[in-house]
Biopython code that builds the backbone (N, CA, C, O; Angstrom):
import numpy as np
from Bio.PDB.StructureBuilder import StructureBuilder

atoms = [
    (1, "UNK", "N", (39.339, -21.192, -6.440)),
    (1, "UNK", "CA", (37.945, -21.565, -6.409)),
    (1, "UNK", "C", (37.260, -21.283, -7.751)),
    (1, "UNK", "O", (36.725, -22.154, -8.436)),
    (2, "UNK", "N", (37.345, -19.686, -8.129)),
    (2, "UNK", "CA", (36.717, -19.895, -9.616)),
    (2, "UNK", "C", (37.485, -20.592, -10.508)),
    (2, "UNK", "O", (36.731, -20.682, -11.476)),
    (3, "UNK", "N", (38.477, -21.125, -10.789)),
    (3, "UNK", "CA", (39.280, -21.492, -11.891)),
    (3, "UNK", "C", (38.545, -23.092, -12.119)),
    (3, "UNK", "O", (38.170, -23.835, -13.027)),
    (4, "UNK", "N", (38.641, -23.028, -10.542)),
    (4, "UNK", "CA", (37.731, -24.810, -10.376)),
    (4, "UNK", "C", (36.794, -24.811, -10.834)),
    (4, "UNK", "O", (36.704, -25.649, -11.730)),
    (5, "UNK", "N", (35.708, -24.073, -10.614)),
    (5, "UNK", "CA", (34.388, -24.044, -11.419)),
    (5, "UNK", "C", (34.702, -23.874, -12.945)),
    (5, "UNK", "O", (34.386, -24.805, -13.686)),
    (6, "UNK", "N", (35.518, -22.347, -13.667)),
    (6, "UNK", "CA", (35.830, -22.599, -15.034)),
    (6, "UNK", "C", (35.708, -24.040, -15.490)),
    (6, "UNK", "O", (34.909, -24.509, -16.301)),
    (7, "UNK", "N", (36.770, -24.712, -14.729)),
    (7, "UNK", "CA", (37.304, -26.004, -14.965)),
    (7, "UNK", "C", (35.785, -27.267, -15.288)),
    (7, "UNK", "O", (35.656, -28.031, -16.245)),
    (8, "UNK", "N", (34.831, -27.066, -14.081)),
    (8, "UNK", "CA", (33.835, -27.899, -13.962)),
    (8, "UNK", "C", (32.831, -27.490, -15.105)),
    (8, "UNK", "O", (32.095, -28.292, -15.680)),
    (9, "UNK", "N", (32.878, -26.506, -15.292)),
    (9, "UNK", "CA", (31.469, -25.902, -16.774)),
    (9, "UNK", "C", (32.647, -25.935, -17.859)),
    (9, "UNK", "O", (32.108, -25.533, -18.890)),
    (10, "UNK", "N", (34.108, -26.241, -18.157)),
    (10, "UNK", "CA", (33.947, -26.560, -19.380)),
    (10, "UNK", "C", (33.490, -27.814, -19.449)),
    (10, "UNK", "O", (32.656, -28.174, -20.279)),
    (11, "UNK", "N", (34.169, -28.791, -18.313)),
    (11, "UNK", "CA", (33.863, -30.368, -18.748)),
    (11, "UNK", "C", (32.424, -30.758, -18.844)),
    (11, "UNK", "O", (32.160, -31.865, -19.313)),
    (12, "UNK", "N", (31.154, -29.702, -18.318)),
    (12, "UNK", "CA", (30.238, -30.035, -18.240)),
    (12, "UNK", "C", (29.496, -29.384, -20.059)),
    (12, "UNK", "O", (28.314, -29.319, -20.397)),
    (13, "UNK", "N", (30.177, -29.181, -20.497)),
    (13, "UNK", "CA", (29.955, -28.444, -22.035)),
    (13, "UNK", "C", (30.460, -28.884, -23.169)),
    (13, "UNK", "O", (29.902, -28.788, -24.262)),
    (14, "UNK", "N", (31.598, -29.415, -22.945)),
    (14, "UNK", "CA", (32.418, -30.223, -23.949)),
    (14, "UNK", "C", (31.469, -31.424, -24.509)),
    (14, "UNK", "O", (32.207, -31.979, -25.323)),
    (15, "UNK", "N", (30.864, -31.763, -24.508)),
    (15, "UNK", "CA", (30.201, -32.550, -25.129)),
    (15, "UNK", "C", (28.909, -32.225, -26.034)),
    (15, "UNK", "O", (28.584, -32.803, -27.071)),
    (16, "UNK", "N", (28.292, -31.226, -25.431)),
    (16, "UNK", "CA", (27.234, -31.343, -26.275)),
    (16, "UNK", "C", (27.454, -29.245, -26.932)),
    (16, "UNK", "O", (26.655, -28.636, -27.643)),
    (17, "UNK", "N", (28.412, -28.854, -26.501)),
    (17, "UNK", "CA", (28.482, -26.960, -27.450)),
    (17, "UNK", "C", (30.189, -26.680, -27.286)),
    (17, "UNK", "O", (30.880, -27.024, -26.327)),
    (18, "UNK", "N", (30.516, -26.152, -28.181)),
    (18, "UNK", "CA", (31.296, -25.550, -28.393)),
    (18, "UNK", "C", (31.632, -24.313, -27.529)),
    (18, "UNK", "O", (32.827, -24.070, -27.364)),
    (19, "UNK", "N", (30.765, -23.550, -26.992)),
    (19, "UNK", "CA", (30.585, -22.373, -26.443)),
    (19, "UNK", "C", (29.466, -22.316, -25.285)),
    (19, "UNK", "O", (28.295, -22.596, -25.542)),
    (20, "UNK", "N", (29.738, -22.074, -24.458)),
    (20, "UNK", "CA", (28.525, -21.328, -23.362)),
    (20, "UNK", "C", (28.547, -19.801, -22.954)),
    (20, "UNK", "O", (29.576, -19.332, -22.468)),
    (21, "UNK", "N", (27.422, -19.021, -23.145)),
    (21, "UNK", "CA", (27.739, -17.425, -23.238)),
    (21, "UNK", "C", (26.624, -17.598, -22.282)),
    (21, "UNK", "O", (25.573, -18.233, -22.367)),
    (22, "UNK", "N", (27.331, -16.577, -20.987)),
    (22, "UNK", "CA", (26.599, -16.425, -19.589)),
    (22, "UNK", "C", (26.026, -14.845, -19.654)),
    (22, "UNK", "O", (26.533, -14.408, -20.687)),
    (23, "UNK", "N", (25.539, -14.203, -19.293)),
    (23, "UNK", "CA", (25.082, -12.989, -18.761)),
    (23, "UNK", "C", (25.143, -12.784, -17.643)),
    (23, "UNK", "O", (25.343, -13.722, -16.870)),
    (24, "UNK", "N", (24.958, -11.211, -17.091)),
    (24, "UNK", "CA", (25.082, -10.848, -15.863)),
    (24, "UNK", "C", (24.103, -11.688, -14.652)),
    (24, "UNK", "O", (22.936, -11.375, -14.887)),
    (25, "UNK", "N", (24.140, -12.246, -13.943)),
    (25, "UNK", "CA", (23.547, -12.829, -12.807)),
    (25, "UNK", "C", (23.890, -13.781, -11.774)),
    (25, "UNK", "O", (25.006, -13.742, -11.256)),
    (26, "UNK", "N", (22.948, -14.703, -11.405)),
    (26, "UNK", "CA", (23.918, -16.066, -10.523)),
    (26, "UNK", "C", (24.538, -16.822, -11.163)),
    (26, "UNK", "O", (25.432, -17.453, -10.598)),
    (27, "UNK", "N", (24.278, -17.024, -12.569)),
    (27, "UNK", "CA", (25.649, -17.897, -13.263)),
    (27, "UNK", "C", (26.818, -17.188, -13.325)),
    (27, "UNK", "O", (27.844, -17.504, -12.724)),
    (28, "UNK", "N", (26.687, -16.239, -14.038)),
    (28, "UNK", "CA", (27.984, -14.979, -14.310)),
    (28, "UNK", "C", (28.924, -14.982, -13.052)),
    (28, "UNK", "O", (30.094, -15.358, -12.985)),
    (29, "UNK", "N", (28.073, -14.440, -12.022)),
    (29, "UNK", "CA", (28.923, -14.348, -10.643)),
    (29, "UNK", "C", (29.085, -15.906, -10.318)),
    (29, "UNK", "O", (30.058, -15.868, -9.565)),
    (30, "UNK", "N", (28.762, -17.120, -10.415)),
    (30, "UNK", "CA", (29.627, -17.925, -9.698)),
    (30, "UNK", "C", (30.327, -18.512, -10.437)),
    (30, "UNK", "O", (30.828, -19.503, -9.905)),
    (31, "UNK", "N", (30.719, -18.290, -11.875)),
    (31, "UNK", "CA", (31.691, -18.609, -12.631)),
    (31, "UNK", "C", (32.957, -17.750, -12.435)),
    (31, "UNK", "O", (34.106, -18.131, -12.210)),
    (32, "UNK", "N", (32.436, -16.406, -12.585)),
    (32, "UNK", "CA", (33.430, -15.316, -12.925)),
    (32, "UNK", "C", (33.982, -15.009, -11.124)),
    (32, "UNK", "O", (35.118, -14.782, -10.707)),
    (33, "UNK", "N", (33.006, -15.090, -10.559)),
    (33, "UNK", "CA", (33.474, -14.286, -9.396)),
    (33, "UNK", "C", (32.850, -12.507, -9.298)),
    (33, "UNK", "O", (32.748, -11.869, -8.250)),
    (34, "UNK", "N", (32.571, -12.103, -10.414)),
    (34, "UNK", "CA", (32.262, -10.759, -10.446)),
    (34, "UNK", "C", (30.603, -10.764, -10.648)),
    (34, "UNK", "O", (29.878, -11.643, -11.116)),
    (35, "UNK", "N", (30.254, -9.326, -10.068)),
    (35, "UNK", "CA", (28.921, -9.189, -9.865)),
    (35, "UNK", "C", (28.471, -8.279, -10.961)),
    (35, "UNK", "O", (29.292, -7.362, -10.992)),
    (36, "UNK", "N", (27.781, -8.140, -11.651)),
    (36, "UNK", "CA", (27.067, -7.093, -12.586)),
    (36, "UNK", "C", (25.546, -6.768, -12.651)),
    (36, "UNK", "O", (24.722, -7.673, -12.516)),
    (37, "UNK", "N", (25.308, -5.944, -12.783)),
    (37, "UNK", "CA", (23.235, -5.289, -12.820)),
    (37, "UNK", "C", (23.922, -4.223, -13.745)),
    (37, "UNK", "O", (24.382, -3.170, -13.304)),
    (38, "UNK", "N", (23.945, -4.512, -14.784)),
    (38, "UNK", "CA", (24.140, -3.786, -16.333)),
    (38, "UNK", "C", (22.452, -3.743, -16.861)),
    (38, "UNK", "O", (21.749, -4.665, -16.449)),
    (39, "UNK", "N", (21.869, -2.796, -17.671)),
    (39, "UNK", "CA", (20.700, -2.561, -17.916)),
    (39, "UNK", "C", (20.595, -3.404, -19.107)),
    (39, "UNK", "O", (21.554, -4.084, -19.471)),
    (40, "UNK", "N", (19.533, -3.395, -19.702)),
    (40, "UNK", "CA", (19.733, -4.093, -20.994)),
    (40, "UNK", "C", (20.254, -3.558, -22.263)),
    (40, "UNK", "O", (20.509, -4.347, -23.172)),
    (41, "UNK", "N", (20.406, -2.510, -22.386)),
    (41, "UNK", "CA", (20.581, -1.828, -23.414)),
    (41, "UNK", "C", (22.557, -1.754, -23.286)),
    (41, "UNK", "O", (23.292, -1.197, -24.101)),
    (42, "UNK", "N", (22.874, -2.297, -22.359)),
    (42, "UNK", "CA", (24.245, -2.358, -22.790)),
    (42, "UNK", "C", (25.223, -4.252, -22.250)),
    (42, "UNK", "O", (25.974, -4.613, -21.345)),
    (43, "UNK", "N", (24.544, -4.925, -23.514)),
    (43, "UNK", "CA", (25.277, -6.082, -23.017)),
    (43, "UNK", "C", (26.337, -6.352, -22.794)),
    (43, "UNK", "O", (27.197, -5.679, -23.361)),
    (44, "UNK", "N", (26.716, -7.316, -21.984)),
    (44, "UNK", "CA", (27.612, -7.806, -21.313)),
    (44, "UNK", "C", (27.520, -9.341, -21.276)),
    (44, "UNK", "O", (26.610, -9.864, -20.633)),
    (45, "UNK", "N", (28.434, -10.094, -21.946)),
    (45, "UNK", "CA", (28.424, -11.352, -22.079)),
    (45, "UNK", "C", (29.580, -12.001, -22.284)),
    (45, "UNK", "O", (30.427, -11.600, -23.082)),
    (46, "UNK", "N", (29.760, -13.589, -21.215)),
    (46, "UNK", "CA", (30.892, -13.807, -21.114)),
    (46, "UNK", "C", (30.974, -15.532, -21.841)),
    (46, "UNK", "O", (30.129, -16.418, -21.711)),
    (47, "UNK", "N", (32.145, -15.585, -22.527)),
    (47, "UNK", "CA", (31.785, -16.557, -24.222)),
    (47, "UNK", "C", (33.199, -17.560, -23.139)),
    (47, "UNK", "O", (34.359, -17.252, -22.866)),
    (48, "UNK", "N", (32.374, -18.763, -22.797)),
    (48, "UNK", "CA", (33.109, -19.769, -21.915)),
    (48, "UNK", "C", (33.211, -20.991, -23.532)),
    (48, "UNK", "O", (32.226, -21.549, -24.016)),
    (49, "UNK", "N", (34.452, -21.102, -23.983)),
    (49, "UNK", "CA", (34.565, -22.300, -25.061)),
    (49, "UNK", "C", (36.012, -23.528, -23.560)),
    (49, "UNK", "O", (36.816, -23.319, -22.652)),
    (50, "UNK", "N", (35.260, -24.914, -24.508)),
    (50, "UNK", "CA", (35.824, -25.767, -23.486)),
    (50, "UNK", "C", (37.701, -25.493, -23.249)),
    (50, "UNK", "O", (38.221, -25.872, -22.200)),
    (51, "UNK", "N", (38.517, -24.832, -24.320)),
    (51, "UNK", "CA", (39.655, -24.390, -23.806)),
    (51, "UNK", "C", (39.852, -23.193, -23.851)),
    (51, "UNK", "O", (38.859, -22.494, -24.054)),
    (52, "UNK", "N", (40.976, -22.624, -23.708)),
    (52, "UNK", "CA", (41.069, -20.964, -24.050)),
    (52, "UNK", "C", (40.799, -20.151, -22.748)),
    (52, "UNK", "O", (40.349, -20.541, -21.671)),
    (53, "UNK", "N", (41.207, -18.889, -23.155)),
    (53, "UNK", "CA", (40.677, -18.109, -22.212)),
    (53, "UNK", "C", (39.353, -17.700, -22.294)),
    (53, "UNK", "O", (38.937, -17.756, -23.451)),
    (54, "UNK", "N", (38.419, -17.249, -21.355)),
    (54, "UNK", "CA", (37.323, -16.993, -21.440)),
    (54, "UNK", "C", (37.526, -15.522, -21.986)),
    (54, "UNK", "O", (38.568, -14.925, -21.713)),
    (55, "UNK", "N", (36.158, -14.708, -23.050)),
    (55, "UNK", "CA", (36.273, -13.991, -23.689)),
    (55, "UNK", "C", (35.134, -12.966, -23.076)),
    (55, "UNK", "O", (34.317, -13.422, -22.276)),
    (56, "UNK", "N", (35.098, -11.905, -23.369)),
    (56, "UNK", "CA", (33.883, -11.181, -22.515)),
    (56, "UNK", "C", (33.598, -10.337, -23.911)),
    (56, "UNK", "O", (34.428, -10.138, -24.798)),
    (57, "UNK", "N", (32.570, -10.003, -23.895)),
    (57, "UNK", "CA", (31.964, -8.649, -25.092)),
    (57, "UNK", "C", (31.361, -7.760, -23.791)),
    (57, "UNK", "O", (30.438, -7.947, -22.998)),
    (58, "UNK", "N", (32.375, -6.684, -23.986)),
    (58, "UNK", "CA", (31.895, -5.572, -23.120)),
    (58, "UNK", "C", (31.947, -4.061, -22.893)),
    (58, "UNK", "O", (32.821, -3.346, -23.383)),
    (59, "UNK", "N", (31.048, -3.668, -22.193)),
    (59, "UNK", "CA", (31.012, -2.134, -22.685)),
    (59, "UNK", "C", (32.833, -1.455, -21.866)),
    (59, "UNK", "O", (33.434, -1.655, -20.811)),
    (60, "UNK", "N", (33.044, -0.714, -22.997)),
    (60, "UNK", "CA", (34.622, -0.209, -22.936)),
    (60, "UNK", "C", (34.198, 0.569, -21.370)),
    (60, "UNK", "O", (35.129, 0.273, -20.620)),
    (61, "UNK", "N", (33.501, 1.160, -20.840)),
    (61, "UNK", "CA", (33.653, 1.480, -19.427)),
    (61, "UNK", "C", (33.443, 1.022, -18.223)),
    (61, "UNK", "O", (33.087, 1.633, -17.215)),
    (62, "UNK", "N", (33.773, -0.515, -18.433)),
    (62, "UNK", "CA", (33.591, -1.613, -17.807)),
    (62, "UNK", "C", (34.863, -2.583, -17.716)),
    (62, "UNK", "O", (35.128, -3.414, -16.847)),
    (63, "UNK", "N", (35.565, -2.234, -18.863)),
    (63, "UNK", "CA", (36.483, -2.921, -18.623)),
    (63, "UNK", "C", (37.727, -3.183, -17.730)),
    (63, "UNK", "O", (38.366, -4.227, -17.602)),
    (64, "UNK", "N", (37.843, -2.403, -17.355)),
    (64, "UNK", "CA", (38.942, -2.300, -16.488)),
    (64, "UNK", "C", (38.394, -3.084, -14.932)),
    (64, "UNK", "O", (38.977, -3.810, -14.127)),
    (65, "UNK", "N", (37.223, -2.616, -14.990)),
    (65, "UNK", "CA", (36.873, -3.208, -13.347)),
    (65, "UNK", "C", (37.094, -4.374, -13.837)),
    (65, "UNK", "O", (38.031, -4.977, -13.315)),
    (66, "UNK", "N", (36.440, -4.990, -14.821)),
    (66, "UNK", "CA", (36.449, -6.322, -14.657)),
    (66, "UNK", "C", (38.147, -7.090, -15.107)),
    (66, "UNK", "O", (38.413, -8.266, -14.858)),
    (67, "UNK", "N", (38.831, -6.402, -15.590)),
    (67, "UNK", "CA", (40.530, -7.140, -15.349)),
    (67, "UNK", "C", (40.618, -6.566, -14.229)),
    (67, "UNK", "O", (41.027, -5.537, -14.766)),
    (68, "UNK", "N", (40.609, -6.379, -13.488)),
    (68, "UNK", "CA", (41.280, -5.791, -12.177)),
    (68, "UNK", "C", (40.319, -6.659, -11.100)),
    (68, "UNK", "O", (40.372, -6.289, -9.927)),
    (69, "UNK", "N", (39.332, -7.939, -11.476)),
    (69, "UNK", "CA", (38.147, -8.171, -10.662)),
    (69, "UNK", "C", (38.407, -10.022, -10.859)),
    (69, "UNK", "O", (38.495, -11.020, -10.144)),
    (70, "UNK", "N", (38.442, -9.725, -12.014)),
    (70, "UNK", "CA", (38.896, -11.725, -12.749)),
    (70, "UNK", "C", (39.816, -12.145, -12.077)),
    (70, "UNK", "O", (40.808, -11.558, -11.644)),
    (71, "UNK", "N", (39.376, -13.554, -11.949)),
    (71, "UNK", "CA", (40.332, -14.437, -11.363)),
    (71, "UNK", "C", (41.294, -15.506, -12.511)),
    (71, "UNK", "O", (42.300, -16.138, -12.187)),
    (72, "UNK", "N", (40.797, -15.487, -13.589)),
    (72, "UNK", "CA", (41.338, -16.129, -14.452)),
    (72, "UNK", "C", (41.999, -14.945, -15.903)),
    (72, "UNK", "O", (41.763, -13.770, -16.186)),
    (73, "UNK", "N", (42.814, -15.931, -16.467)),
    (73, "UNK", "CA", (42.902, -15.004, -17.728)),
    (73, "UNK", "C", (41.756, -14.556, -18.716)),
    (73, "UNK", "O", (41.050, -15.451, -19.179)),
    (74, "UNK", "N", (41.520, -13.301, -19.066)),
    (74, "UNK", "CA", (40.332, -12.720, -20.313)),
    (74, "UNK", "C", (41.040, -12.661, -21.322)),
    (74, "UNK", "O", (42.267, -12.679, -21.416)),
    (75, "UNK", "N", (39.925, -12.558, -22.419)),
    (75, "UNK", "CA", (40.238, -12.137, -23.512)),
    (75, "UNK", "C", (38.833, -11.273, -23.767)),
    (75, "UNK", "O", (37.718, -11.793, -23.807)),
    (76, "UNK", "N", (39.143, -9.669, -23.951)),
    (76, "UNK", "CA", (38.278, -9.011, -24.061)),
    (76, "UNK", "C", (38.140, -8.239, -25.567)),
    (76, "UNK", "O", (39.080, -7.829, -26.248)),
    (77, "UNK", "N", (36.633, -8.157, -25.901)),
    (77, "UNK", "CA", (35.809, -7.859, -27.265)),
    (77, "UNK", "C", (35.310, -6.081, -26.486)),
    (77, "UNK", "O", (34.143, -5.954, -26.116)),
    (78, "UNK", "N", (36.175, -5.025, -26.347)),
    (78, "UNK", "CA", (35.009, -4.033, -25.763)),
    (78, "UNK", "C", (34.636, -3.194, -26.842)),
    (78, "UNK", "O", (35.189, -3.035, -27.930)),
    (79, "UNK", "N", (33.326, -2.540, -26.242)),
    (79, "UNK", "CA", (32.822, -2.030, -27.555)),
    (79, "UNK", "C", (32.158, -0.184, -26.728)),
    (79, "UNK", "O", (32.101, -0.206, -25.498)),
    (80, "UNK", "N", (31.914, 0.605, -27.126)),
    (80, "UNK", "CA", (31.272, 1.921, -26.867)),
    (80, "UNK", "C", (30.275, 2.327, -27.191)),
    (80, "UNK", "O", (29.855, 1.834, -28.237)),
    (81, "UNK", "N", (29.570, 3.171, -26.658)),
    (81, "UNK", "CA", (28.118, 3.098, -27.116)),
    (81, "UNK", "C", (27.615, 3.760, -28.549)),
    (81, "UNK", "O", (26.496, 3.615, -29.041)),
    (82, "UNK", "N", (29.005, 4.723, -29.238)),
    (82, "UNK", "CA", (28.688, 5.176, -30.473)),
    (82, "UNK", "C", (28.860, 3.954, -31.613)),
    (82, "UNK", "O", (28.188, 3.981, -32.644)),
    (83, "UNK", "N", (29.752, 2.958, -31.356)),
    (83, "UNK", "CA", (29.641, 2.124, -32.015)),
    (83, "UNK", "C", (28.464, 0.904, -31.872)),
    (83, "UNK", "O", (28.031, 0.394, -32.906)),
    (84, "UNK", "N", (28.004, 0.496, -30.648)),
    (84, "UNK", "CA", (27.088, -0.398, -30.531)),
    (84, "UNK", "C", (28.125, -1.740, -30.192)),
    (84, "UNK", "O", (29.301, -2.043, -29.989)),
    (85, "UNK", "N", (27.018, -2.178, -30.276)),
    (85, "UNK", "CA", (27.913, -3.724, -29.665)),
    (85, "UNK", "C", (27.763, -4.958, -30.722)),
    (85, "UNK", "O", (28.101, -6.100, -30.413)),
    (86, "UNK", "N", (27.338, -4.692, -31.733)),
    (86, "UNK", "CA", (27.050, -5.401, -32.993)),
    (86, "UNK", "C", (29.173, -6.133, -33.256)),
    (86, "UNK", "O", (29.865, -7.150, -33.288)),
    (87, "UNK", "N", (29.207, -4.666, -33.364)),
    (87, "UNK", "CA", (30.851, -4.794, -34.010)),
    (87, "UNK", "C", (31.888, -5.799, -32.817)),
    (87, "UNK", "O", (32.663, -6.629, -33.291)),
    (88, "UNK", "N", (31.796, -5.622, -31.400)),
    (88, "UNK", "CA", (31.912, -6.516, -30.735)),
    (88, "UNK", "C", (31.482, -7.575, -30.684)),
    (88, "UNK", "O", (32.199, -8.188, -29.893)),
    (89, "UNK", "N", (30.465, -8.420, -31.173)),
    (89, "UNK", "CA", (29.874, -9.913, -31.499)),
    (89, "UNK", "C", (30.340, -9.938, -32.181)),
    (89, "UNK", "O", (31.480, -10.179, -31.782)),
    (90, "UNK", "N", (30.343, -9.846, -33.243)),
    (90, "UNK", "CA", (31.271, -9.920, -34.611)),
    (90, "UNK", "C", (32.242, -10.459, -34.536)),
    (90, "UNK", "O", (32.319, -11.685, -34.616)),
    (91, "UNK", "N", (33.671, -9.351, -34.289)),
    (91, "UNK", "CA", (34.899, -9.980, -33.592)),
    (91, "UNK", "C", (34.888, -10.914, -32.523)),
    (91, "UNK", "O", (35.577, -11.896, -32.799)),
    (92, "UNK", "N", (34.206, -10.981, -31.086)),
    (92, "UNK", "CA", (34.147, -12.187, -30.814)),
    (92, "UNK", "C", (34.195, -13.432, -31.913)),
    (92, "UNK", "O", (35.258, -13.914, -32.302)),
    (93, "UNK", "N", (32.980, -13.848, -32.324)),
    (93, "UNK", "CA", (32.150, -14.436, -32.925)),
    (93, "UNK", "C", (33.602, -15.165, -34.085)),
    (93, "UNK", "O", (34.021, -16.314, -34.226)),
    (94, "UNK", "N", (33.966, -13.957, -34.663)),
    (94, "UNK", "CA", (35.576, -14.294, -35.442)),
    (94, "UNK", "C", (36.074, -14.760, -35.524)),
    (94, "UNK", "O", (36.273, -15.493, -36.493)),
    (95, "UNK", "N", (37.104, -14.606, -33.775)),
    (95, "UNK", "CA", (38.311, -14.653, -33.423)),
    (95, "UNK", "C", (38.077, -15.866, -33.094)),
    (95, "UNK", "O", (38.813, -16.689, -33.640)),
    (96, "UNK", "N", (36.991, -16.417, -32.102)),
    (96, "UNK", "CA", (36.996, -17.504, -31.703)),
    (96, "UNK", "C", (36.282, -18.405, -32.130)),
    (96, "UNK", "O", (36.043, -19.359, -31.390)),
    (97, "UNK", "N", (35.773, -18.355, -33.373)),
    (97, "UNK", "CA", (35.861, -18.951, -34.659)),
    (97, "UNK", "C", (34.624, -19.981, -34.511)),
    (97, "UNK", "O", (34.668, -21.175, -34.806)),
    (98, "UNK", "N", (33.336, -19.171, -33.915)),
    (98, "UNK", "CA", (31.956, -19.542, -33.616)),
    (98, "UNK", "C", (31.033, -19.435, -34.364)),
    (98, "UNK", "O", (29.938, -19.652, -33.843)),
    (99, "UNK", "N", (31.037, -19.128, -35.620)),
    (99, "UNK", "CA", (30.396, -18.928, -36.724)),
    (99, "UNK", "C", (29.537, -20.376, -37.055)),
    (99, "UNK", "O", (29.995, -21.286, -37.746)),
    (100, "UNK", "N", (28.432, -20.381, -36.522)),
    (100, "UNK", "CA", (28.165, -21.876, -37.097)),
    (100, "UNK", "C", (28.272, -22.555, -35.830)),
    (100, "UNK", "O", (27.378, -23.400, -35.885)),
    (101, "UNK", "N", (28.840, -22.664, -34.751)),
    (101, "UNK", "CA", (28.741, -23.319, -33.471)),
    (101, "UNK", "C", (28.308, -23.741, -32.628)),
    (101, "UNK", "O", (28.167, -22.570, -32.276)),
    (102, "UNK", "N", (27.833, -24.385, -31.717)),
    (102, "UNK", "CA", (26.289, -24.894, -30.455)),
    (102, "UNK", "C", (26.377, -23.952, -29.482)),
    (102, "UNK", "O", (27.060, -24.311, -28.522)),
    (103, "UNK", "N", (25.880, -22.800, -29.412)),
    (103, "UNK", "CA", (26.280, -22.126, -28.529)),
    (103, "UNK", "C", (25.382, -22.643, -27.057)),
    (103, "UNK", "O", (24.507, -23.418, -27.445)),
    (104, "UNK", "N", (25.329, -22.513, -25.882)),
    (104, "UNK", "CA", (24.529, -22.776, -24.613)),
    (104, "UNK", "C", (24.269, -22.155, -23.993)),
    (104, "UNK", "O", (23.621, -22.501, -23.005)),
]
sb = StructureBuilder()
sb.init_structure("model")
sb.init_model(0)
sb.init_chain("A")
sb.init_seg("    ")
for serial, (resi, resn, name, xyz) in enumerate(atoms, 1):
    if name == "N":
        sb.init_residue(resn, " ", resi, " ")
    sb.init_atom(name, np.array(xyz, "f"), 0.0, 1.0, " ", f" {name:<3s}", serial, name[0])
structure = sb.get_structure()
């Protein structure tokens, strides 16, 4: 069921962004399947590009629930709170080579 949806928001993205980055709520959960109420001060954001695995930037004491919670393959950016989460966008931002990109 989620893979199907993955499937339906890339084709619904491929045309006009490169990238769609969801946050915790009713999009998050009916893409991902997983539920989050993360405060603001520690984001959590999940970087949907039309192929690939989906990528998450997330706080390192979070991570595990959420591989152990996904229904699809991740690719995870985690970050800690002495470092901030700057350095995690970054590497996202990098790896998957969004520099300049339509994000949604």
């Amino acid at each position: 069921m989620y893979q199907a949806r993955l499937d339906r928001l890339r084709a619904l993205i491929a045309a006009d962004f490169e990238c769609v980055a969801l946050v915790p709520g009713p999009n998050f959960t009916y893409v991902t399947g997983v539920a989050y109420h993360l405060s603001s001060d520690r984001p959590l954001v999940a970087l949907v590009q039309a192929t690939g695995d989906v990528a998450f930037i997330i706080p390192a004491l979070e991570q595990d629930r959420l591989t152990n919670a996904a229904p699809f393959p991740l690719r995870l950016f985690p970050y800690t709170d002495s470092e901030g989460y700057a350095p995690a966008f970054e590497q996202a931002c990098q790896t998957l080579n969004l520099h300049g990109a339509r994000i949604g």
